[in-house]
Structure formats: C-alpha cells, structure tokens
C-alpha positions in Angstrom: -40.9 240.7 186.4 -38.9 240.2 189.6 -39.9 238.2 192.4 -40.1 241.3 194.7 -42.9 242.5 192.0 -44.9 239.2 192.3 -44.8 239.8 196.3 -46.0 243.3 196.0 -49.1 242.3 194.4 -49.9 240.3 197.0 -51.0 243.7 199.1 -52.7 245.3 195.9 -56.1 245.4 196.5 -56.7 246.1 192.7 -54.9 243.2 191.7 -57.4 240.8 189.5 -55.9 237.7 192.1 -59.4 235.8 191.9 -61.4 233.6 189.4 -64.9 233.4 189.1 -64.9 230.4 190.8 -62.8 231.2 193.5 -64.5 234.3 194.2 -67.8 232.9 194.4 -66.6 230.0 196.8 -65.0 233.0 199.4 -68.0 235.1 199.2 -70.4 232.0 199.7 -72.6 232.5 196.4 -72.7 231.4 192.9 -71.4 232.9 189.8 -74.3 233.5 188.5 -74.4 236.6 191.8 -70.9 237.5 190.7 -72.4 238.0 186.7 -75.8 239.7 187.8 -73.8 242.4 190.0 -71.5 242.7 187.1 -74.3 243.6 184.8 -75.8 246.0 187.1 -72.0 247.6 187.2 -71.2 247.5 190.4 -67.6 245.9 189.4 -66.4 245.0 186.4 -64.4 242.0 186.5 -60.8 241.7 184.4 -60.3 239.0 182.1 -57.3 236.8 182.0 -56.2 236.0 178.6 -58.7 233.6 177.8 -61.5 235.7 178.9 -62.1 234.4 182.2 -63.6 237.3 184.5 -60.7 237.6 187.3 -61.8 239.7 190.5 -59.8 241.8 193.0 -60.2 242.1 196.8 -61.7 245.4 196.3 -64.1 243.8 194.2 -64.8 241.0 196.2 -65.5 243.4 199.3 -67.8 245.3 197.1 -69.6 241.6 196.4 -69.6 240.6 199.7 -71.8 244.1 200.6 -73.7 243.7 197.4 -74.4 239.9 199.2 -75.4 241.3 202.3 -77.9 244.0 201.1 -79.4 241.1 199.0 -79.6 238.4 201.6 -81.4 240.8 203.8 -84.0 241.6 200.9 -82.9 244.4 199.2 -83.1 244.1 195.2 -79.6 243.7 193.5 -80.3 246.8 191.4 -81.4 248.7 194.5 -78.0 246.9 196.6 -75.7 247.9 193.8 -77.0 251.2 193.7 -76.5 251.5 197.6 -73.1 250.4 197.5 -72.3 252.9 194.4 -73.0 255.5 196.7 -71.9 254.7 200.0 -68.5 254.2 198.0 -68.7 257.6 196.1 -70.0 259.2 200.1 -66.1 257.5 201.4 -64.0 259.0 198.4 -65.5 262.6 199.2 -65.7 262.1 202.6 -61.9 260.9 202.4 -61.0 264.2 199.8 -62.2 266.3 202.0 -60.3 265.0 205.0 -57.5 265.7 202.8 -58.2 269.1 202.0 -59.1 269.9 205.5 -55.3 268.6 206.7 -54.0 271.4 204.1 -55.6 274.3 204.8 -55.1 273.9 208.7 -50.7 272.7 207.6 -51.1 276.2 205.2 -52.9 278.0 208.3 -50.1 276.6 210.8 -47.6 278.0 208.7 -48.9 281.0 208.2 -48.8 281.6 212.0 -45.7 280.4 212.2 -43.9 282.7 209.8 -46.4 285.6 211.0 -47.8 285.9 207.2 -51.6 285.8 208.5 -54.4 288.4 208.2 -53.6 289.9 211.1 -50.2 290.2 211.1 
C-alpha cells in the first residue's frame, strides 16, 4: 500500500476508521448504544483482526440519528426502523434524480439532432 492509498482513505466514508470506543466517545454514548443498534441492524460494524467492531463515518452518522430519535423518546427498534427508511427514501430519491438528468440529456439530444416525435 502506498502512502497516497493511506491518504485516500481518509475521505472514504465507508472506511471502518473508528473503534468502539472511539465511536462511542464522538457520538456522546456508550457501547453498549453502539451494540444494541447493531443488533437491531441498523449498521453492522467491521471487525479488525482481533474482532474488535470498527465503525465508519457513515455509520457513525447513522448512530448519531439513531441517538437523536432515542434521546427524544422514540424506541431504538422504532429509531432504527426510521432511519432504515429515511436512508432507503434518499437512495430512490437520489436514483431518480439520476434518471431524471438522462431522459431530459437523451430529450436535449434528440432536439438537437432533430430525431424527436415530431420531426
């Protein structure tokens, strides 16, 4: 691995960069949180070699809602749940944005080289 590798990680947002520890310290909870949300599936942790849970930013962001939904008395099943979908609304919501941007580059080009339906 080159050093320029090692730097790229450090933008990777799926990078497993965080213990247990150090994850629970930056979102302000325990481990205990991190295991419970874990078990209800909203992330599943990587493990280093010698099975330590390791966490990536995207993870911890998914915590850190998972926290907020709890702290404000919403169930951790019920939190996890919420945050499931809300993720699963922003990848649709982000495809279709995507497919949206084609048709209209197809429909531009199309009018541009006068191949449309009413040419």
């Amino acid at each position: 691995m080159t050093a320029d590798d090692s730097y790229g990680r450090l933008d990777d947002d799926d990078y497993p960069a965080y213990t247990m520890g150090r994850a629970a310290d930056m979102l302000g909870t325990t481990p205990a949180f991190l295991r419970a949300i874990g078990e209800a599936r909203l992330i599943t942790p990587l493990r280093s070699e010698g099975g330590h849970r390791r966490y990536s930013r995207y993870q911890l962001r998914m915590a850190a809602r998972a926290r907020e939904l709890v702290d404000q008395g919403t169930p951790i099943e019920a939190a996890c749940r919420i945050i499931i979908l809300e993720d699963q609304l922003e990848e649709a919501q982000r495809i279709n944005a995507e497919y949206r941007r084609a048709a209209a580059s197809v429909k531009a080009t199309a009018e541009e080289t006068g191949c449309g339906a009413n040419a």
